[in-house]
N, C-alpha and C positions, 0 to 999 in steps of 0.2 A: 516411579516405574519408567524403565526406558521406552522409547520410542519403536515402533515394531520394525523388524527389517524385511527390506523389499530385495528378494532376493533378483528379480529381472531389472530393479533400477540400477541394481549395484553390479549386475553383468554389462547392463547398457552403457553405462559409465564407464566402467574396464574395458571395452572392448574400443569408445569412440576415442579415450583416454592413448589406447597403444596405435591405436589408426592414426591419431594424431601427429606422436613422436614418431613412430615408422614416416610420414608422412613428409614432419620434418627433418629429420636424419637422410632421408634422401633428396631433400631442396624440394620438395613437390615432385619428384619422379615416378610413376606409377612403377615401372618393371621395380625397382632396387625397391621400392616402398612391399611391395608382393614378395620379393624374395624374404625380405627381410623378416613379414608376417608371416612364410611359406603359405599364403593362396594367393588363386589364379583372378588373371587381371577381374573378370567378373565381376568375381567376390569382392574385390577392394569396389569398383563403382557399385554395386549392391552397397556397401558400407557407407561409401561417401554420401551416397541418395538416403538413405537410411537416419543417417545421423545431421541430414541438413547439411552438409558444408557443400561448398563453393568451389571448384577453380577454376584459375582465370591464369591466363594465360601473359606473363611479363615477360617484357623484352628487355636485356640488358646488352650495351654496345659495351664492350670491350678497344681502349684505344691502344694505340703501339706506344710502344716508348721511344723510338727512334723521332716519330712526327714522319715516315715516309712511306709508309706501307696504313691502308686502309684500314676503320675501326672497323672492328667483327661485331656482331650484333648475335648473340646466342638466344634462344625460348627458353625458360623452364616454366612450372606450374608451380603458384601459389597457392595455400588454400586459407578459407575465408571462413572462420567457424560461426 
Protein backbone atom coordinates (compact mmCIF):
# COMPACT_ATOMS: atom_id res chain seq x y z
CA UNK A 1 0.00 0.00 0.00
CA UNK A 2 1.54 3.35 -0.90
CA UNK A 3 2.02 6.07 1.27
CA UNK A 4 -1.00 8.78 1.55
CA UNK A 5 -0.36 12.05 -0.34
CA UNK A 6 -0.29 15.38 1.36
CA UNK A 7 -1.61 17.52 -0.96
CA UNK A 8 -0.30 21.11 1.08
CA UNK A 9 3.21 19.35 1.56
CA UNK A 10 3.53 18.85 -1.96
CA UNK A 11 2.32 22.65 -2.71
CA UNK A 12 4.70 23.71 0.10
CA UNK A 13 7.49 22.15 -1.42
CA UNK A 14 6.57 23.60 -5.00
CA UNK A 15 6.06 26.75 -4.22
CA UNK A 16 9.56 27.26 -1.66
CA UNK A 17 11.17 24.82 -4.60
CA UNK A 18 10.36 27.93 -7.50
CA UNK A 19 11.06 30.75 -4.84
CA UNK A 20 14.17 29.26 -4.56
CA UNK A 21 15.25 29.10 -8.38
CA UNK A 22 13.33 32.52 -9.09
CA UNK A 23 15.62 33.48 -6.19
CA UNK A 24 18.67 32.08 -7.76
CA UNK A 25 18.19 33.09 -11.34
CA UNK A 26 18.12 36.48 -10.31
CA UNK A 27 21.56 36.35 -7.86
CA UNK A 28 19.27 37.20 -4.88
CA UNK A 29 17.44 40.14 -6.52
CA UNK A 30 14.12 40.60 -5.12
CA UNK A 31 12.46 43.06 -8.09
CA UNK A 32 13.75 40.35 -11.22
CA UNK A 33 13.06 37.30 -8.60
CA UNK A 34 9.05 39.00 -8.33
CA UNK A 35 9.00 39.45 -11.98
CA UNK A 36 9.94 36.39 -12.75
CA UNK A 37 7.28 34.79 -10.30
CA UNK A 38 4.93 37.66 -11.51
CA UNK A 39 4.05 38.75 -7.61
CA UNK A 40 4.48 41.78 -5.75
CA UNK A 41 7.62 42.51 -3.54
CA UNK A 42 5.12 41.61 -0.44
CA UNK A 43 4.34 38.31 -1.63
CA UNK A 44 8.02 37.23 -2.19
CA UNK A 45 9.04 38.39 1.60
CA UNK A 46 5.54 36.73 2.78
CA UNK A 47 7.30 33.59 0.92
CA UNK A 48 10.67 34.03 2.19
CA UNK A 49 9.34 34.48 5.96
CA UNK A 50 7.20 31.58 5.31
CA UNK A 51 9.50 29.08 4.06
CA UNK A 52 12.49 30.12 6.74
CA UNK A 53 15.14 31.37 4.37
CA UNK A 54 17.52 34.05 5.21
CA UNK A 55 19.09 36.97 3.30
CA UNK A 56 22.03 38.42 4.00
CA UNK A 57 23.36 40.89 2.31
CA UNK A 58 27.30 40.16 0.43
CA UNK A 59 29.55 42.49 -0.75
CA UNK A 60 31.65 41.71 -3.80
CA UNK A 61 34.45 44.31 -4.85
CA UNK A 62 35.07 44.17 -8.41
CA UNK A 63 38.88 45.16 -9.38
CA UNK A 64 39.98 46.95 -12.68
CA UNK A 65 42.19 45.53 -14.92
CA UNK A 66 44.24 48.28 -15.80
CA UNK A 67 45.48 48.52 -11.71
CA UNK A 68 44.65 52.58 -12.03
CA UNK A 69 41.18 53.20 -11.49
CA UNK A 70 39.58 52.09 -8.14
CA UNK A 71 37.87 48.52 -7.24
CA UNK A 72 33.96 48.86 -7.23
CA UNK A 73 32.35 47.20 -4.49
CA UNK A 74 28.60 46.06 -5.67
CA UNK A 75 25.63 44.43 -2.83
CA UNK A 76 23.52 41.69 -4.00
CA UNK A 77 21.43 39.38 -1.70
CA UNK A 78 22.05 35.79 -0.94
CA UNK A 79 19.68 33.43 0.45
CA UNK A 80 20.36 31.10 3.09
CA UNK A 81 17.74 27.98 3.12
Amino acid sequence: MSAPLDLRASLDEAERDTLLRALAESHGLIEPACELMGIARSSIYRLIKKHGLVLRRVYVATLPANGCEAARLSARQEVTP
